[in-house]
N, C-alpha and C positions, 0 to 999 in steps of 0.2 A: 699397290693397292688394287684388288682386282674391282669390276665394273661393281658385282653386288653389293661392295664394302663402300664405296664410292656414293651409292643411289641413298644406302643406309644413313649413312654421315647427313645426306641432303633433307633426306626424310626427318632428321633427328632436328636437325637444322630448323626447320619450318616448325614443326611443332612446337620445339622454343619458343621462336618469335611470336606464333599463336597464344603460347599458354604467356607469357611476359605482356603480349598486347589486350590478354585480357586481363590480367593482373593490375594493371595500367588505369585501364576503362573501369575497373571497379572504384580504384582507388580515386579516380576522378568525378567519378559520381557521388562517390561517398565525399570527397571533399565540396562541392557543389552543394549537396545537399545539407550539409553540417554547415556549409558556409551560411548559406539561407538561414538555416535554424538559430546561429551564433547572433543573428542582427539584432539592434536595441529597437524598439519603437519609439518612434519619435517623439520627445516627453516625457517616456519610461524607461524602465529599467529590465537588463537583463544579467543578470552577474551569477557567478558561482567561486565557494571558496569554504575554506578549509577554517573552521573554527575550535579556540582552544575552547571545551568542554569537561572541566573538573578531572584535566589532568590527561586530558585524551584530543586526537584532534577528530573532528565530525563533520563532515557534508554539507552543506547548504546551497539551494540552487533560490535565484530570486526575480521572478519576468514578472513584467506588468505592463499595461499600456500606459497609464496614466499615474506617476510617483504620487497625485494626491489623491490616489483611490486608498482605500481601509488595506490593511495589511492581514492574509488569511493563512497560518500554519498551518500546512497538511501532514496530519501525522498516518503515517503508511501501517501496515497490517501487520499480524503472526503472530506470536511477537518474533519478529528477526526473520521479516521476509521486506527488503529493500523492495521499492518498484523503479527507481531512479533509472534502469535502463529502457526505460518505455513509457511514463507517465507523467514524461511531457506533452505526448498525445492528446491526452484528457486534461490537465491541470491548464493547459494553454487556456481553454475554452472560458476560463472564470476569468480572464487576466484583462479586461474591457469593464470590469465590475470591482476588483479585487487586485492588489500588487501580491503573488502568491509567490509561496516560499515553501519548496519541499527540502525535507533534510532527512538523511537519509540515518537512522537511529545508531547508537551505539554497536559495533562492533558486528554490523551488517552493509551492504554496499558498498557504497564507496567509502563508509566508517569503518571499513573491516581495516583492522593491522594486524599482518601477518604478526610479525614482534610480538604479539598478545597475546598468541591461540589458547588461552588459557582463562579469558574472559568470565568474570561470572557477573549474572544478571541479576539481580534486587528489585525489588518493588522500591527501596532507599533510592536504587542507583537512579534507579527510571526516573523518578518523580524529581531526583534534584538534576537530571539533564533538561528534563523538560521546561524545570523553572531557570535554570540559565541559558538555554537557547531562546526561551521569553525574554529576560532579562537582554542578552547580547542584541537583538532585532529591537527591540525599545527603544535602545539607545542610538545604534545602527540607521533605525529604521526613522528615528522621531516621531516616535508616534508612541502615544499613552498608552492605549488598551489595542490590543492584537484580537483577532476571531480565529477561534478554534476549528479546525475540519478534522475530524478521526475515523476513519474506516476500520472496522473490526476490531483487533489491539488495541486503534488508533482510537476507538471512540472509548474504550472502555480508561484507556491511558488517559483521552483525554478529558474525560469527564472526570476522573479524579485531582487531574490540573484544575479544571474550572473548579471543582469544590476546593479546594485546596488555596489557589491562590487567585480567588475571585477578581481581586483589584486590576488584576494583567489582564482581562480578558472581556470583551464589550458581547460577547456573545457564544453558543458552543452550539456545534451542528456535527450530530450524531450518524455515519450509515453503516448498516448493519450492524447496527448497538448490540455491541454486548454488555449484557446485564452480572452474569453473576456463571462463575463456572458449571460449578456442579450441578445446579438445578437447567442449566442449559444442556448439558450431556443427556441428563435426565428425559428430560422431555424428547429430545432425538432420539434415545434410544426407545420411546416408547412411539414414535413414530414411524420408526424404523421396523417394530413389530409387526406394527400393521397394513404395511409395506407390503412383507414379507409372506403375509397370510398364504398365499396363493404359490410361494414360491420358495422350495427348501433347499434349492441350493442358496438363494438369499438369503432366508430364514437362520439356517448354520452360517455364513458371514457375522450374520446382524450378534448370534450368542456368542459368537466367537468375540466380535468387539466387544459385548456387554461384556466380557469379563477381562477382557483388557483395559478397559477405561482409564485415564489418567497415568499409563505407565511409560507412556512413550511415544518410540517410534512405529510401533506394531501398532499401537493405538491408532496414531494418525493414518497411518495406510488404510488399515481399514475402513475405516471411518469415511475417508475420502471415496474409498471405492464403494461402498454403501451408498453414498450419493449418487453420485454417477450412477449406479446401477437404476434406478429408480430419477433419472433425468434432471435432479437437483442439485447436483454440482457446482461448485463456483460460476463456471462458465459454461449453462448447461445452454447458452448461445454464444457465438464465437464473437471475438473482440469485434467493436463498430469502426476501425482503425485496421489500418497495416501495417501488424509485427513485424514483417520482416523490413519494410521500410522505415518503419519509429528508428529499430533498433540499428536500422541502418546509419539512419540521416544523425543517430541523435549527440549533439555537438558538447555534449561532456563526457560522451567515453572513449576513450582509446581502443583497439582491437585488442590488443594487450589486457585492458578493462574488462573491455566485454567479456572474454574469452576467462578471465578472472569469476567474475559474477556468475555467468552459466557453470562454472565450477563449484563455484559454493552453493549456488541454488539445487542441482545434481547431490550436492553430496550432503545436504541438510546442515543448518544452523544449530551445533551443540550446546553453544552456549544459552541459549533461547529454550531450548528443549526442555532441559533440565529446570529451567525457569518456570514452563510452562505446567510443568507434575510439581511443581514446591506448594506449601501452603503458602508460602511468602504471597503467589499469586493468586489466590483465594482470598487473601486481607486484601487485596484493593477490589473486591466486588461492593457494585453500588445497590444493593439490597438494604431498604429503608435508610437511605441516603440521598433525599429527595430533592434538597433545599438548593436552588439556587440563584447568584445572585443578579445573572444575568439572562435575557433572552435563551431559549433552551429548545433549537429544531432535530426535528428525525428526518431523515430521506431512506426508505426501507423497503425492500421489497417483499411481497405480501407471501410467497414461498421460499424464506431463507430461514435456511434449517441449521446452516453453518452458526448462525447467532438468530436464535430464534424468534421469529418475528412474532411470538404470540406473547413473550413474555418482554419483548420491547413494548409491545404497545400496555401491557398494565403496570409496566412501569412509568410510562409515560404518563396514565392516570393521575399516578398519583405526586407525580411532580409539580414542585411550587416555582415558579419561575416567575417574573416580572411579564413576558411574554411566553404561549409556548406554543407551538404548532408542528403538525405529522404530516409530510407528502409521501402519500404509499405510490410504489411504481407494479404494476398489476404483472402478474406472475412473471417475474423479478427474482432470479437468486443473490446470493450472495456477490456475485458478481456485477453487480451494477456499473458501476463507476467507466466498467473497460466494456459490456456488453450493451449498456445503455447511455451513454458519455451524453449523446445531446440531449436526452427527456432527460439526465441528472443536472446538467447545467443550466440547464432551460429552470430548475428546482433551485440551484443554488441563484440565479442570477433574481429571479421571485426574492429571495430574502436578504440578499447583497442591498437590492434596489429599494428594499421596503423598512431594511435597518435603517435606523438614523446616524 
């Protein structure tokens, strides 16, 4: 072996040991950090597991500081966008007020089974998981009546829960209420107009979506970049948290997981989709569907175009609630929850403390 082949070998050598040593130091921080994140609080609970749900098994993760704080389901967005790989970041923050419980829905996150790909979504399907993962945590949990959280999907899903089967439920807190489909598209798209006045590359966007509405995927892209265009996007400010470290540290996914989830999230949830354009999803809008039996909050912000803030708040008028009150978070999109985490907690911890 001559000298060059010799240094080669050496050179190749060291760089192994570099790239294995930081292979290593990742893996150590990331166990470190998962380790941290894995701990119970003393008193509380931190658990996670797999529950049978009407023939399916489903997600549930459950932290809290104190086991005899109220018990609060958070029901996540899209419909059929899991947040479970980062939304321990934010959900923590309620867990000194609340024993919170996110689950991660039907046949998304870590509910996804390959075995299934063939999944079809119901307004039926929805409404009878959500009354058995009530039912399971009741019993589980001990405790009578649960409190509802719904962001987006979450709030519209869950405000047909609280009408539906009031007795489970000691109270329902709304953000980024969705009210009702079509008359919300409506309103965007005429928003969207006016937007655009000034601007025709916009302007051809904004008719382009007008006449794709409700048919898909084409729909949604646009629609999204429409926002964006015009600075009201989901997250038209960047998370109040560190993604790459949430999803680093965060001690229920595998890299196997992870690496799973950024996959399905990349390649869109079809079983949702198709859900999302059905009339099926039009019968569960809450349009003159006012009554209900328990306490009834919003946490909204005052430009979320995604679920329109102008027709959550007269829908809000007109609700009959035992209690009900609105905390608007001043120019606020859709994205609350991840861009504003401690003015929203700071909101939930106000009506945690002030329920009975």
């Amino acid at each position: 072996m001559n000298r060059i082949a010799k240094i080669s070998l050496k050179v190749l050598k060291w760089v192994g040991i570099g790239i294995l040593s930081l292979i290593v130091l990742f893996l150590l921080v990331r166990w470190t950090g998962q380790g941290v994140n894995k701990r119970t609080p003393k008193g509380g609970i931190n658990k996670s597991m797999y529950v049978d749900i009407n023939g399916t098994k489903q997600w549930i993760s459950i932290y809290g500081q104190d086991k005899g704080n109220p018990v609060l389901l958070y029901l996540h967005g899209g419909p059929g966008q899991a947040t479970s790989l980062y939304d321990y970041a934010f959900t923590r923050k309620w867990s000194d007020v609340y024993t919170v419980v996110t689950w991660d829905q039907r046949a998304c996150g870590k509910s996804y089974d390959k075995s299934h790909p063939e999944t079809i979504i119901t307004s039926e399907i929805m409404m009878s998981d959500g009354k058995a993962i009530t039912e399971f945590l009741r019993d589980y949990l001990q405790v009578e009546k649960i409190t509802l959280l719904g962001h987006s999907w979450g709030s519209y899903f869950g405000a047909n829960l609280a009408l539906a089967y009031p007795e489970y439920y000691d109270a329902f807190i709304g953000t980024g209420q969705f009210i009702d489909k079509d008359e919300n598209e409506r309103r965007l798209y005429e928003a969207a107009l006016k937007w655009s006045e000034n601007d025709p590359e916009g302007r051809e966007m904004v008719e382009k979506w007008g006449a794709s509405i409700g048919t898909g995927e084409e729909d949604a892209h646009l629609r999204h970049a429409i926002m964006k265009r015009y600075n009201l996007g989901m997250t038209k400010d960047e998370p109040d948290y560190n993604v790459t470290a949430t999803v680093l540290f965060n001690p229920y996914y595998s890299l196997r997981e992870t690496m799973a989830f950024i996959k399905r999230l990349n390649e869109g949830n079809k079983e949702y989709a198709s859900f999302w354009t059905s009339d099926d999803f039009n019968e569960m809008s809450l349009m003159g569907r006012y009554d209900y039996a328990m306490p009834y909050y919003n946490i909204n912000g005052d430009v979320d175009y995604q679920t329109n803030y102008s027709l959550a708040c007269e829908y809000f008028e007109r609700v009959n609630a035992p209690k009900k009150q609105m905390f608007v978070m001043k120019n606020a999109t859709h994205g609350l929850l991840e861009t504003r985490s401690e003015e929203f907690s700071g909101y939930l911890h106000q009506i945690g403390l002030s329920h009975p």
